[in-house]
C-alpha positions in Angstrom: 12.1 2.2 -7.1 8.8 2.3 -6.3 7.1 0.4 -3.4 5.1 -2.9 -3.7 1.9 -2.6 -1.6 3.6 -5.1 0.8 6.5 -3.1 1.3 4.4 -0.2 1.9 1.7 -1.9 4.6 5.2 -3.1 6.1 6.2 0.4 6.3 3.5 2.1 7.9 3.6 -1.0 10.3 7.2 0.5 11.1 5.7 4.2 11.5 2.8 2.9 14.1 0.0 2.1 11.9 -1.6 -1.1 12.3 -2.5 -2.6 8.7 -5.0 -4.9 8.4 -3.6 -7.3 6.0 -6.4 -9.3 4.8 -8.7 -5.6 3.5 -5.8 -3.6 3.3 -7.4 -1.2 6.0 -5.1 1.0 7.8 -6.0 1.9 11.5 -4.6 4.2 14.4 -4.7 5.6 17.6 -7.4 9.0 17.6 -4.5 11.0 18.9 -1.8 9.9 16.3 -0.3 12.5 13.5 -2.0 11.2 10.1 -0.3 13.6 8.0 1.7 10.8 6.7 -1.7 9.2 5.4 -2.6 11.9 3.5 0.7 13.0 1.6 0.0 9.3 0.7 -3.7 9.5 -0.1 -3.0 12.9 -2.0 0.1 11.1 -4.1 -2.0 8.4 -4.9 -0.3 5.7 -3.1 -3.4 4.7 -1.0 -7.5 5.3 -0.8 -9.5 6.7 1.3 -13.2 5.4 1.9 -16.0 7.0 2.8 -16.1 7.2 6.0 -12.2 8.8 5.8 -10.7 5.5 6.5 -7.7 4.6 4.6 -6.3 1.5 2.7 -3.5 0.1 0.9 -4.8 -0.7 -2.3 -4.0 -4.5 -3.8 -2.5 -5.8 0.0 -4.1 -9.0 -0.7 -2.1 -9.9 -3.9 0.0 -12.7 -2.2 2.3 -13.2 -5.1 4.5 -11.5 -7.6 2.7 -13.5 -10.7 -1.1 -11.8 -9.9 1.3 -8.6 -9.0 2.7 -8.5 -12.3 -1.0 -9.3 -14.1 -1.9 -5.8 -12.5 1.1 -3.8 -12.8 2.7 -5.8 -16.1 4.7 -1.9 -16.4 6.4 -2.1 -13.0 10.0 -2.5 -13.3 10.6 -5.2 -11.0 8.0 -7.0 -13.3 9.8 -6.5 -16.3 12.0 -9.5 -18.1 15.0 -8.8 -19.9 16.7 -11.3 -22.7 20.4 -10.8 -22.0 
């Protein structure tokens, strides 16, 4: 299953980073190990800016509707008939 970008923000949260919820922005300490960041920036998972900051992209879609308008593929988006 792959994670929502709440799920995610919550994560680094968990690992340290402090996630600025309303731009997504994710800070830290200067002497903190931000490998972690950028296995994640490399896979895709987040962005980097320009002045190598990093965010979670789409933190400030609030609910699963506008989730699911983004990411309509995402299994947990999906509706099944039974």
């Amino acid at each position: 299953m792959t994670l929502n970008p709440h799920d995610l923000a919550d994560l680094l949260s968990l690992q340290g980073f402090l996630v600025d919820y309303d731009t997504g922005e994710i800070e830290y300490p200067e002497d903190m190990d931000i490998s972690l960041l950028i296995t994640l920036a490399a896979s895709g998972k987040i962005e980097v800016g320009r002045d190598l900051s990093f965010f979670v992209p789409d933190l400030t879609i609030v609910d699963m509707d506008t989730y699911c308008e983004q990411y309509p593929n995402d299994p947990q988006c999906k509706c099944y008939d039974v």
